[in-house]
C-alpha positions in Angstrom: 1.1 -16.5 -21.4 4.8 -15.5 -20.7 5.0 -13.3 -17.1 8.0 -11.0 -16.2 8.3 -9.6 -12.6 11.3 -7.8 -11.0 12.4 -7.4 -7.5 15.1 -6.3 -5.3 15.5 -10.2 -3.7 18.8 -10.8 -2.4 17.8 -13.8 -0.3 15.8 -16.6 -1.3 12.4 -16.5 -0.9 10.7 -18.5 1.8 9.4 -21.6 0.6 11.5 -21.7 -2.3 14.5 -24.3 0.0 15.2 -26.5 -3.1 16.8 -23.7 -4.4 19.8 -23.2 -2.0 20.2 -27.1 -2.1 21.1 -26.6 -5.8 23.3 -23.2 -5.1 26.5 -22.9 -5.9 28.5 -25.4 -3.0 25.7 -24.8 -0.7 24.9 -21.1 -0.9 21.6 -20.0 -1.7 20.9 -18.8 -5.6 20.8 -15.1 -5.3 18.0 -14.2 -8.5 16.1 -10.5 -8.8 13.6 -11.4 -11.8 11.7 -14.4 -12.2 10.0 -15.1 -15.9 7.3 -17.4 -16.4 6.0 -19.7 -19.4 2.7 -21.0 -18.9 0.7 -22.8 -22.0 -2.4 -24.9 -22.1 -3.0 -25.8 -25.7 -0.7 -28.7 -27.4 0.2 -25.9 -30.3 1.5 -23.7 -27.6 3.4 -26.8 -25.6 5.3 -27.7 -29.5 6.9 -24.1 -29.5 7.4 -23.5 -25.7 11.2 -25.0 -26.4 11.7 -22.4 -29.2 10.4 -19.0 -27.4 12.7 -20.1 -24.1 15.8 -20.3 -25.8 14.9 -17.0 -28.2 13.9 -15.3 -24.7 17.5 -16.5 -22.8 19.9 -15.8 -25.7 18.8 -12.2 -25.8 18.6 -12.3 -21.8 21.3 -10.0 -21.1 21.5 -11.1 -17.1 22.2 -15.1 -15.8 19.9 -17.5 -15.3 20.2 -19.0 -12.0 17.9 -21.8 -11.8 14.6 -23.0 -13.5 11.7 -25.6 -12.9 9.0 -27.1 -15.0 6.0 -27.7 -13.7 3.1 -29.9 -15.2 -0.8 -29.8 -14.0 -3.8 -31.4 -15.8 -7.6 -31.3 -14.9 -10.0 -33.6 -16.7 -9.8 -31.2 -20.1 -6.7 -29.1 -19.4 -2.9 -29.5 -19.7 -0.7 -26.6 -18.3 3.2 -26.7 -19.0 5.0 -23.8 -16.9 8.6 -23.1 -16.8 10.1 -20.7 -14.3 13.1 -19.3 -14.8 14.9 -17.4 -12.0 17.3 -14.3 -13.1 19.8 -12.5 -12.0 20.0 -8.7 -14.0 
């Protein structure tokens, strides 16, 4: 499942603090599109690599910060990357 949203952010959003820690010398990231990844089945997880990197060489914008986030249930293993843009 990939998700695309855009907005007109030029703050950070609340919550999101670990991103101004990793700002350029302090300041916060400035992004305005956020693009998710989110797969469940082990086929999916083997190509995730390969659709990011198609996805952010044709990215026109820059890509201001990311995270990966793993969560599992007793039959379910969900690998999400988040990547934070700026068009």
């Amino acid at each position: 499942m990939e998700v695309m949203a855009r907005s007109s952010i030029e703050t950070p959003i609340a919550g999101w603090e670990s991103m101004s820690e990793r700002g350029e010398k302090g300041r916060a990231a400035m992004f305005n599109m956020v693009k998710v990844f989110s797969v469940t089945k082990a086929r999916d997880r083997e190509g995730l690599g390969e659709r990011v990197t198609e996805f952010l060489q044709s990215f026109e914008g820059t890509l201001v910060n990311h995270e990966v986030r793993q969560s599992s249930d007793n039959e379910f293993h969900c690998l999400t990357i988040i990547l934070f843009l700026k068009v």
